[in-house]
C-alpha positions as CSV (number, residue, x, y, z in Angstrom):
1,X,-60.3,14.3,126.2
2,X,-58.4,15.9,128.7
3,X,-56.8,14.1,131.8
4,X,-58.8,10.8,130.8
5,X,-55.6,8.9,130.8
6,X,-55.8,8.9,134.9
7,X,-59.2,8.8,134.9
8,X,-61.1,5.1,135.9
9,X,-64.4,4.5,134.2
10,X,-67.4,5.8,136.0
11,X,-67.9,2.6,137.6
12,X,-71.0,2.0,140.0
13,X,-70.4,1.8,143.4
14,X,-72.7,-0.6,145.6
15,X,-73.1,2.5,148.1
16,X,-75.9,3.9,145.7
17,X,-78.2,1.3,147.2
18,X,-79.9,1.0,150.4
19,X,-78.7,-1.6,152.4
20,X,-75.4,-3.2,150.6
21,X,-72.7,-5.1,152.4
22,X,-69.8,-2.9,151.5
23,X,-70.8,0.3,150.2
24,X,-67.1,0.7,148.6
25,X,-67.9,-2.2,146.2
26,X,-68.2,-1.7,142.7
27,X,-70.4,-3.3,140.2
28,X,-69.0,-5.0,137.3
29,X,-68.9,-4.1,133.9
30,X,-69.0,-7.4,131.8
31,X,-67.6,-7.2,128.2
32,X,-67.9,-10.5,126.1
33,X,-69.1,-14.4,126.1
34,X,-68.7,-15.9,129.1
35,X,-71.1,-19.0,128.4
36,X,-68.3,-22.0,128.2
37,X,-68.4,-24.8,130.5
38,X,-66.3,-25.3,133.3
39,X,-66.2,-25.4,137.0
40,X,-67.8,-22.4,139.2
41,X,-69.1,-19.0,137.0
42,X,-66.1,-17.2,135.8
43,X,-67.8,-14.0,136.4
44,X,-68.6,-11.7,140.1
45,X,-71.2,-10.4,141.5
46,X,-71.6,-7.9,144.4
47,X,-74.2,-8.3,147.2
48,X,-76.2,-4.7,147.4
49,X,-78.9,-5.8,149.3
50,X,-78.8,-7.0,152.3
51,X,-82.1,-7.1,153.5
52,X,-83.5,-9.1,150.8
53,X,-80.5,-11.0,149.2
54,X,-79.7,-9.3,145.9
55,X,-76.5,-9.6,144.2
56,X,-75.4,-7.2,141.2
57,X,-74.2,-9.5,138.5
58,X,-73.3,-6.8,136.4
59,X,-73.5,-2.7,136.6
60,X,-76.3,-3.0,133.1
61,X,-77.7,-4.9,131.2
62,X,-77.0,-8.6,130.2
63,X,-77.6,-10.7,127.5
64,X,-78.3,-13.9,129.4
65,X,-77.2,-15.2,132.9
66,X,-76.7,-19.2,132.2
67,X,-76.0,-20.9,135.3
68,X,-75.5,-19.1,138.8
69,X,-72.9,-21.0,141.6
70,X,-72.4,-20.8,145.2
71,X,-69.1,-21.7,145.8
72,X,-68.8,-24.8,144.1
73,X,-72.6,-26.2,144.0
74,X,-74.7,-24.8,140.9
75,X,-77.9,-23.6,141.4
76,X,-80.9,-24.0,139.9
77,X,-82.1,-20.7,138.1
78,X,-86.2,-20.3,139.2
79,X,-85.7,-22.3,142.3
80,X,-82.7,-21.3,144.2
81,X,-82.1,-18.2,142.6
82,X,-84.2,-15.8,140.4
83,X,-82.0,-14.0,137.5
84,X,-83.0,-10.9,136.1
85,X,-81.0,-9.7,132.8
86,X,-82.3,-6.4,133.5
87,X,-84.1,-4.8,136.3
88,X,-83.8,-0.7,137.3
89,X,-83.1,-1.9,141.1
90,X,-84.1,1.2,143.9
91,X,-84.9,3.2,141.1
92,X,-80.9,3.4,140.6
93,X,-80.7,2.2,137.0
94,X,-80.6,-0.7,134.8
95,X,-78.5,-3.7,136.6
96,X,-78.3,-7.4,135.9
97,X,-79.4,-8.9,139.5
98,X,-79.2,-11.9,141.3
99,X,-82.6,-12.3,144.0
100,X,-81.8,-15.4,146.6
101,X,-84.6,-16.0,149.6
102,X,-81.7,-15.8,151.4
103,X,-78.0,-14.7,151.8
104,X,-76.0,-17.7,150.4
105,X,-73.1,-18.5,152.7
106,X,-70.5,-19.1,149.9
107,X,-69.6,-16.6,147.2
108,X,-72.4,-15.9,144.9
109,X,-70.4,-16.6,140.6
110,X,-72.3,-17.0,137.5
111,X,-72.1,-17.3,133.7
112,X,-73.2,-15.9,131.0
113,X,-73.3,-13.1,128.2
114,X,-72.1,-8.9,129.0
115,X,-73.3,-5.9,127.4
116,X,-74.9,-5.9,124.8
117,X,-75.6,-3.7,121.3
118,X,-78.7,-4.2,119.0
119,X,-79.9,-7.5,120.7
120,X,-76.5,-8.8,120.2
121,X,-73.5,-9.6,122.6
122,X,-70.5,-7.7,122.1
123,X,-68.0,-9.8,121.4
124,X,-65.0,-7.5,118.8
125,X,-62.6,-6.6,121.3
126,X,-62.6,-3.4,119.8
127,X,-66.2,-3.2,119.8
128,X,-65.8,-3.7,123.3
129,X,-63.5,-0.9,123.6
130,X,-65.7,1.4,122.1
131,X,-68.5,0.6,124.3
132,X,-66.4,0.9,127.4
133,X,-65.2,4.3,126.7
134,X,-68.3,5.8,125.0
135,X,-70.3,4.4,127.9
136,X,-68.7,4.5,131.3
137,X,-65.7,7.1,130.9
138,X,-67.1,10.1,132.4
139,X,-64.4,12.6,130.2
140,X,-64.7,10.7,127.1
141,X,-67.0,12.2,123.9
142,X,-67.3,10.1,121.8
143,X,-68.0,11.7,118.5
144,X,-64.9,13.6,119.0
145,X,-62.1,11.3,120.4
146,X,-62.0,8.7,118.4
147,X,-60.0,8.3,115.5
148,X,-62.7,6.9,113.3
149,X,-61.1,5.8,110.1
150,X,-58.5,3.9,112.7
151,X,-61.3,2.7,114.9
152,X,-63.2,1.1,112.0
153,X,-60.0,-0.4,110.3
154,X,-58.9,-2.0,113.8
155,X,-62.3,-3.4,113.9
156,X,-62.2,-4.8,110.6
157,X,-58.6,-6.5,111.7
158,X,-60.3,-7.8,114.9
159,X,-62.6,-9.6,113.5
160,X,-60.9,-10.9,110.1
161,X,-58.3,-12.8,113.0
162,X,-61.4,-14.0,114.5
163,X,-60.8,-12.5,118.0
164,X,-63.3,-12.3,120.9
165,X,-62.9,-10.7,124.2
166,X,-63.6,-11.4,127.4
167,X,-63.6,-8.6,129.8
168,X,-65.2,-7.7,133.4
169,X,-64.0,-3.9,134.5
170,X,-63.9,-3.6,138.4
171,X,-61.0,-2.5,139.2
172,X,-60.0,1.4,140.2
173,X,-57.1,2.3,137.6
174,X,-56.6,4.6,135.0
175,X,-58.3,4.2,131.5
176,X,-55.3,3.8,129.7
177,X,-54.2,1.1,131.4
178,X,-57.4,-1.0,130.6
179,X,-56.7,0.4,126.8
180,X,-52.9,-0.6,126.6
181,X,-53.9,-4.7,128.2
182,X,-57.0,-4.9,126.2
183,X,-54.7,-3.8,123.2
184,X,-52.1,-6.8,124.0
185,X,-54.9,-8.9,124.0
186,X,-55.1,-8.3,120.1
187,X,-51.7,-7.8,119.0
188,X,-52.3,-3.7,119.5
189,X,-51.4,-0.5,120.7
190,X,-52.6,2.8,121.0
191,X,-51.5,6.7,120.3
192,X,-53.1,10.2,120.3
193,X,-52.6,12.0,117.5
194,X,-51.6,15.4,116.5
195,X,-55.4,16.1,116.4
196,X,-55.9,14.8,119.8
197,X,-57.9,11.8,118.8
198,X,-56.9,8.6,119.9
199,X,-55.5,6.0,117.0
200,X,-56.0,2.0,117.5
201,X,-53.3,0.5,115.8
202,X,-53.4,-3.7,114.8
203,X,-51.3,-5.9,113.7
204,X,-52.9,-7.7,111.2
205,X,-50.1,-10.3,110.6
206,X,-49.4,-9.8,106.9
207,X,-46.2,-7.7,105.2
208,X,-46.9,-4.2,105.4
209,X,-47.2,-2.1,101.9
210,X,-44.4,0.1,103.1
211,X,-44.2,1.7,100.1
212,X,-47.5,3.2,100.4
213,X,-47.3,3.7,104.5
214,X,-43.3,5.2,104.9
215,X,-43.7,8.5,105.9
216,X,-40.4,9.2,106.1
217,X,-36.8,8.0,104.7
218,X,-34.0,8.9,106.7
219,X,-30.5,8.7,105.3
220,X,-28.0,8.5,108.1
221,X,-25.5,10.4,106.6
222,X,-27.5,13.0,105.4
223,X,-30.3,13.5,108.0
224,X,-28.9,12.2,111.3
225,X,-26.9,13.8,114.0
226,X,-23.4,13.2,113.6
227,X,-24.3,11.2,110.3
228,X,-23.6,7.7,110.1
229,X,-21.9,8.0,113.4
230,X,-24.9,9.0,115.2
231,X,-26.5,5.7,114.3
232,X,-26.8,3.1,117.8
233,X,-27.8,-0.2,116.7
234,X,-28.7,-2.9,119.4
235,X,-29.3,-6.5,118.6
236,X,-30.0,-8.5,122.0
237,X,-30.9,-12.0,121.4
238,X,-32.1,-12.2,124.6
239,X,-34.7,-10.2,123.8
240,X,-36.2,-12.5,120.9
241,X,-39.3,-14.6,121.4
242,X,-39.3,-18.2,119.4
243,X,-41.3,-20.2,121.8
244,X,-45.1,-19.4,123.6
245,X,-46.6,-20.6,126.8
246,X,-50.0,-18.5,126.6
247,X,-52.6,-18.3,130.1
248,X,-56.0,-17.5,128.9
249,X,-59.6,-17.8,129.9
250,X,-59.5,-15.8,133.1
251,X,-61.3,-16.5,135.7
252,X,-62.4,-13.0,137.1
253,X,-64.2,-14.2,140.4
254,X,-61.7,-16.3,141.4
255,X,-58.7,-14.3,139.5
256,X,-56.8,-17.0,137.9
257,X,-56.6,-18.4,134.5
258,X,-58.2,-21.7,133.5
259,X,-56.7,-22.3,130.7
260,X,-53.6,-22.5,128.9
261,X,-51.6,-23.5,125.4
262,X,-48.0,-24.0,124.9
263,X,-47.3,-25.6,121.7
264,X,-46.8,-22.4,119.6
265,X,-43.0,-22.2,118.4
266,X,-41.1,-20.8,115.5
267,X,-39.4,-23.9,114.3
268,X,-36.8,-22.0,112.5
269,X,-35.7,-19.6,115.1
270,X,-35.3,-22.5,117.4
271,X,-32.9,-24.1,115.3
272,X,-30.8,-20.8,114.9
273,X,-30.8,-19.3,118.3
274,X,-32.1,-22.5,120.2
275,X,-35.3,-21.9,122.6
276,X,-36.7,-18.7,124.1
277,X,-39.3,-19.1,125.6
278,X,-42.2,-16.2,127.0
279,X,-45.5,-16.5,129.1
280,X,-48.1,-14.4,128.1
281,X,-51.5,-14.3,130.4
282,X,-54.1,-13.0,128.4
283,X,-57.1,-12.0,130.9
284,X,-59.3,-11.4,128.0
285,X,-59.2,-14.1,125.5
286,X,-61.7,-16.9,125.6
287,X,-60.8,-19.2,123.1
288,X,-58.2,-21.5,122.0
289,X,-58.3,-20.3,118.4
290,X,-58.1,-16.7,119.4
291,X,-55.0,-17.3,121.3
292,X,-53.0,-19.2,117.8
293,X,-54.3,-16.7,115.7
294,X,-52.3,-14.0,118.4
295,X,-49.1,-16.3,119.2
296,X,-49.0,-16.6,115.2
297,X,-48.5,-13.3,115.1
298,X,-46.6,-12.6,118.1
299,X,-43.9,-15.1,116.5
300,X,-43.8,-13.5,113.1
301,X,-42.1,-10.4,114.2
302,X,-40.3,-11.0,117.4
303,X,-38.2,-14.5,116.1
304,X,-35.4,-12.8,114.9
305,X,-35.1,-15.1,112.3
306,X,-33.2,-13.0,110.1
307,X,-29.9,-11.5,110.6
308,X,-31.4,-8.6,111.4
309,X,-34.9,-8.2,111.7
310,X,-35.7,-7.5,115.6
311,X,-32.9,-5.4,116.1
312,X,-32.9,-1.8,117.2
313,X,-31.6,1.6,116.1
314,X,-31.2,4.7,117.5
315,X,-30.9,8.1,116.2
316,X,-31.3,11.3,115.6
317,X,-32.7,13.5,113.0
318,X,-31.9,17.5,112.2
319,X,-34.4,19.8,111.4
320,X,-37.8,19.2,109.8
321,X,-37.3,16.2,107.9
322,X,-39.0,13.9,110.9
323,X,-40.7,16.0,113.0
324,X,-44.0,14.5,111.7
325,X,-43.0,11.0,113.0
326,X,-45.4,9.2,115.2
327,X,-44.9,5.9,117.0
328,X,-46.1,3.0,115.2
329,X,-45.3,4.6,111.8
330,X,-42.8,2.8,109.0
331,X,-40.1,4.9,108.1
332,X,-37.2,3.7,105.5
333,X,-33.7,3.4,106.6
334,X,-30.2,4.0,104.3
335,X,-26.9,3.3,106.5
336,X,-24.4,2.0,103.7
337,X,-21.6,2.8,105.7
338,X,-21.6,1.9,109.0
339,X,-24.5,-0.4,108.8
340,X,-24.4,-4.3,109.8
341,X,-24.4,-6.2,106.7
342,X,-27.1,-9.0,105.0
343,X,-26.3,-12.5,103.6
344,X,-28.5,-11.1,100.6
345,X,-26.6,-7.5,100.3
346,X,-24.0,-5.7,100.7
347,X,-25.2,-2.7,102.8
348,X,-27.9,-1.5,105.0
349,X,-30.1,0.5,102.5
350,X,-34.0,1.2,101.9
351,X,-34.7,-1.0,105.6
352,X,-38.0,-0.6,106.6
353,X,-38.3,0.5,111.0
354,X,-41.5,0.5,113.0
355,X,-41.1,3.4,115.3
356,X,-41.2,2.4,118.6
357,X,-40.3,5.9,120.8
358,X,-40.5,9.6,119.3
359,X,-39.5,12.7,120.5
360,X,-39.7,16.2,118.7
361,X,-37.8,19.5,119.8
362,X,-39.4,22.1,116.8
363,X,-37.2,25.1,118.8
364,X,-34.6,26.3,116.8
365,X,-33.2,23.9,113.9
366,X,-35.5,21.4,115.1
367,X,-34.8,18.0,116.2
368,X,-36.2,14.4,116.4
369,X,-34.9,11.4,118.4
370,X,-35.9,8.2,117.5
371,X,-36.3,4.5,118.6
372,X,-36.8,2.2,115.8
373,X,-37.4,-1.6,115.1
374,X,-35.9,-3.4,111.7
375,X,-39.5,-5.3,110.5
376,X,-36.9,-7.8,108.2
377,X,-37.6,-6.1,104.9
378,X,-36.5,-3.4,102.7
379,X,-37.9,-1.4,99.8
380,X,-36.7,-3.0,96.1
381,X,-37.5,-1.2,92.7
382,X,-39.3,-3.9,90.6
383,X,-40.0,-3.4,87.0
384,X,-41.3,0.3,85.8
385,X,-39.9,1.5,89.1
386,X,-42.3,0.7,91.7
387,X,-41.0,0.5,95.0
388,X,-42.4,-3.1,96.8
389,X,-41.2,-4.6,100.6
390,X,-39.1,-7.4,100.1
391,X,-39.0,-10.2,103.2
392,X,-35.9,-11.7,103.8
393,X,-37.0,-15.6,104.5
């Protein structure tokens, strides 16, 4: 795994063919569905032959290449333009290719279905992910960096909210930058773990069971720094999100989106706090339903709509007792003290935070600073003394 954080995927460059326009071009990698109507081909293609007119549609195999533009005229496949969904072209590896009797003089666009995986388009975002790293990242290995049991659940999430992604790689940046966007695109976010192995983590939308997935209660006055004085707690409400305008269904030859929705509110935090409202552009969602199922969640946890949920707290913990902590995790939360206090209680006690920022110092005494998010729930004790996440409404 190591340094492929700034690494780019091994993407093809045009120069490995014989006569290509621009030898610094690079072939697509096509992820997804691409097969909806609408004006042009969403997708690029790079011309690697000049000689003969052949355009790269995509840097392997495709499952199907629909309809084929030139500019703004379609052209008819067999006539105008022969598709091949696979062809090893100059002996340089399997392409998707796009033969013309002669060099169009508009830009060459066209649609249709990416990579695919036992006769089937990949269409799980994370699915996608996997093939893009397992395939085309020349440090990754695959059996080894993954974190499988996290791969399969973030699968299983990904498809349960229906979500489908749309993705052409072509760009020179860093791996994890690809990773941390495609992630957004799903409500996601990423970490390595103490075993090196990189972790997908989803939000699924539901309450989380933080009773079974704490792993950690801090008690201010006991664990942190200065005790409850060492407690920062910052609630911005110009920070909350109650109101969506989402961009989606990118257009990756032309590089702008074609689509967009901006009817998702939270009616309740608009009446409390009035309207904030946030555009998202989401280069890799396709459909309308995969962008409500995302600003449904999206809403859920950054409205603010109770007293405290959204806020954030800072602190720091002595010795061992959170030196384990990762990002992402659930930790509980006592403050009786100094904490803010609830319509429903009387003091801040058994909150449940999503770590959002970790740092360990294991020298000496040992030390962990943390950055945490109130989720808007706190452990109860119900009857026989299990411990359940109570929602304040």
């Amino acid at each position: 795994m190591a340094h492929w954080f700034e690494h780019p995927f091994d993407v093809p460059r045009a120069s490995r063919y014989a006569s290509p326009a621009a030898g610094a071009d690079r072939l697509p990698i096509v992820l997804g569905d691409f097969t909806a109507h609408g004006r042009t081909g969403p997708l690029p293609s790079v011309l690697i032959d000049t000689v003969n007119a052949v355009y790269a549609a995509a840097a392997h195999a495709v499952g199907s290449i629909t309809e084929v533009w030139v500019g703004e005229t379609q052209q008819t496949i067999g006539t105008d333009v022969v598709v091949n969904t696979a062809a090893d072209y100059e002996s340089q590896g399997v392409i998707a290719t796009l033969d013309f009797a002669a060099i169009p003089t508009d830009v060459v666009t066209w649609r249709g279905t990416g990579l695919q995986s036992g006769g089937s388009t990949i269409t799980n975002p994370i699915t996608q992910l996997e093939a893009l790293f397992d395939n085309f990242h020349p440090d990754w290995n695959a059996g080894e960096d993954w974190d499988r049991t996290a791969l399969e659940t973030a699968r299983s999430v990904a498809a349960t909210q229906g979500y489908t992604g749309g993705w052409v790689i072509q760009d020179d940046v860093a791996a994890s930058e690809w990773l941390t966007e495609i992630l957004l695109n799903v409500v996601g976010s990423w970490r390595v773990t103490g075993e090196h192995k990189v972790e997908l983590l989803l939000d699924d939308g539901t309450t989380p069971d933080a009773a079974e997935q704490m792993v950690a209660h801090v008690v201010a006055n006991r664990d942190c720094i200065d005790g409850d004085a060492g407690v920062e707690m910052a609630f911005d409400v110009d920070q909350l999100v109650n109101a969506l305008d989402v961009d989606y269904a990118f257009h990756w030859a032309g590089q702008h989106f074609s689509s967009s929705i901006t009817s998702n509110t939270h009616a309740k935090s608009v009446n409390a706090y009035g309207e904030h409202r946030k555009r998202f552009g989401l280069r890799g969602v396709r459909l309308s339903a995969h962008v409500d199922a995302w600003a449904s969640i999206v809403l859920s946890r950054s409205n603010f709509a109770s007293r405290v949920e959204g806020a954030t707290l800072r602190f720091a913990v002595r010795g061992a007792a959170a030196l384990h902590v990762g990002v992402m995790d659930l930790i509980g939360f006592t403050w009786p003290k100094f904490g803010p206090m609830r319509e429903a209680r009387n003091e801040y006690r058994n909150e449940v935070l999503r770590v959002l920022e970790v740092s360990h110092d294991a020298t000496g005494e040992g030390r962990s600073e943390i950055l945490a998010a109130d989720l808007g729930g706190w452990l109860s004790t119900t009857v026989g003394g299990a411990r359940r996440l109570d929602v304040l409404g």
